[in-house]
C-alpha positions as a printed Julia matrix, in Angstrom:
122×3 Matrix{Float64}:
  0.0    0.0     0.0
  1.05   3.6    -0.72
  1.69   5.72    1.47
  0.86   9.29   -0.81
 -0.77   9.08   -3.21
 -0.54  12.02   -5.66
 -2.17  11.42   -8.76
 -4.63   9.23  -10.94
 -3.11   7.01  -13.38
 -4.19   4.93  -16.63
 -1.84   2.44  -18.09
 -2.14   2.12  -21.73
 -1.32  -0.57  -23.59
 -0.76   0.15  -27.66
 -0.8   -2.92  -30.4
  2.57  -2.63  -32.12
  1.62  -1.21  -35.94
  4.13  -1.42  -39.09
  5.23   1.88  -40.27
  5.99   3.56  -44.13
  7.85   0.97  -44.57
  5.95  -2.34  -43.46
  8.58  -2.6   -40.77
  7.12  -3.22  -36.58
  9.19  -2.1   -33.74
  8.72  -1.08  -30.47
  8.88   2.51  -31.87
  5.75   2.02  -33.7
  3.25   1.57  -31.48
 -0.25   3.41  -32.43
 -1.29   5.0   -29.05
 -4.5    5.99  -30.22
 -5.4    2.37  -30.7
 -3.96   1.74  -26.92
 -6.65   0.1   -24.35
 -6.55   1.81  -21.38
 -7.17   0.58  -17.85
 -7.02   2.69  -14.5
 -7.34   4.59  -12.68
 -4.82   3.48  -10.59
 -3.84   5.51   -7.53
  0.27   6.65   -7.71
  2.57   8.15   -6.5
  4.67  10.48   -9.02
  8.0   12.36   -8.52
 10.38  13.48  -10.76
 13.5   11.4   -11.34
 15.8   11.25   -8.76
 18.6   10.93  -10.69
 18.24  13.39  -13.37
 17.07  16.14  -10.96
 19.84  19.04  -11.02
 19.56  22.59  -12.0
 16.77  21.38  -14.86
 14.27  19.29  -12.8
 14.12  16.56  -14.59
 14.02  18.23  -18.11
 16.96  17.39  -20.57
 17.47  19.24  -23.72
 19.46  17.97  -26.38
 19.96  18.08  -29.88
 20.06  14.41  -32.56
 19.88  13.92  -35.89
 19.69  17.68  -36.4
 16.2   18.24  -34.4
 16.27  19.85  -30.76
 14.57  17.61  -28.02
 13.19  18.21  -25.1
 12.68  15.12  -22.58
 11.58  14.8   -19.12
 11.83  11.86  -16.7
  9.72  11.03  -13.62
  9.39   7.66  -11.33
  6.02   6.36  -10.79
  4.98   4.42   -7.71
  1.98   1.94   -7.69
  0.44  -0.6    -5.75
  1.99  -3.96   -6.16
  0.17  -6.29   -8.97
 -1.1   -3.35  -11.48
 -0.72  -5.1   -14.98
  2.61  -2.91  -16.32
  4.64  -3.99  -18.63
  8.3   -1.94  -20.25
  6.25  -1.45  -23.85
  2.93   0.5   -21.78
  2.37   3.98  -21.63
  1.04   5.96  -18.32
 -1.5    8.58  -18.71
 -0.98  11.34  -16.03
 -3.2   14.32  -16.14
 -3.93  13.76  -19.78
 -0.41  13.6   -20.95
  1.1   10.08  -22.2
  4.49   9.15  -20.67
  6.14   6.05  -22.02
  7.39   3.54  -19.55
 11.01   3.58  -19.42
 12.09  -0.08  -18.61
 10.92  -2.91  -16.31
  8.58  -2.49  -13.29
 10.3   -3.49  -10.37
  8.73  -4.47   -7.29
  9.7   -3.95   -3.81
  8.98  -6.82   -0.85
  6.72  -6.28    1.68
  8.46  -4.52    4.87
  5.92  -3.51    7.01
  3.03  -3.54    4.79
  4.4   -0.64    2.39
  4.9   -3.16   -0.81
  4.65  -1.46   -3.7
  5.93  -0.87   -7.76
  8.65   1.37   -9.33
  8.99   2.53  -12.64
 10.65   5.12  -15.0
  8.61   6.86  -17.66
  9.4    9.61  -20.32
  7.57  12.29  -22.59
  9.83  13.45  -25.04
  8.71  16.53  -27.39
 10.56  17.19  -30.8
């Protein structure tokens, strides 16, 4: 169980679609197509360990194009169906789950899930 609980949030789950070229990767996943379950009560922080003068934003510039991407850590209840390919709907924005869940044993009844996710614009 939590122990704060700051927001709402609705995992999504988007089929994997081929793109220009016929070709399917993780990259080309059609989030508008994504079923959605939730709400699910979290707890959400920026990333610990990107957090400096920026809060959690990076800026950075590939392939010619200026990015902007932000980072936060999501805690949830232990057994919420998340999986490194879902998405996380906070306050209407889509943040794409940044590697494996990982839960944490019980200790005192405060069991519960940690994850990464990122929104990258640009």
């Amino acid at each position: 169980m939590l122990p704060i609980i700051t927001h709402q949030v609705w995992v999504l789950r988007p089929p994997i679609v081929a793109d220009l070229y016929g070709n399917e990767s993780r990259s080309t996943k059609s989030w508008g197509a994504a079923v959605r379950t939730g709400p699910f009560d979290a707890c959400v922080q920026p990333d610990s360990a990107t957090l400096g003068a920026s809060l959690a934003t990076k800026e950075e510039r590939r392939g010619g194009r200026e990015q902007r991407s932000q980072s936060i850590q999501v805690f949830l209840d232990p057994g919420v169906d998340v999986l490194a390919t879902d998405g996380l709907e906070i306050d209407g924005v889509v943040w794409q789950v940044n590697g494996d869940p990982f839960t944490l044993p019980d200790v005192g009844g405060l069991s519960h899930m940690i994850l990464k996710a990122d929104r990258i614009e640009g």
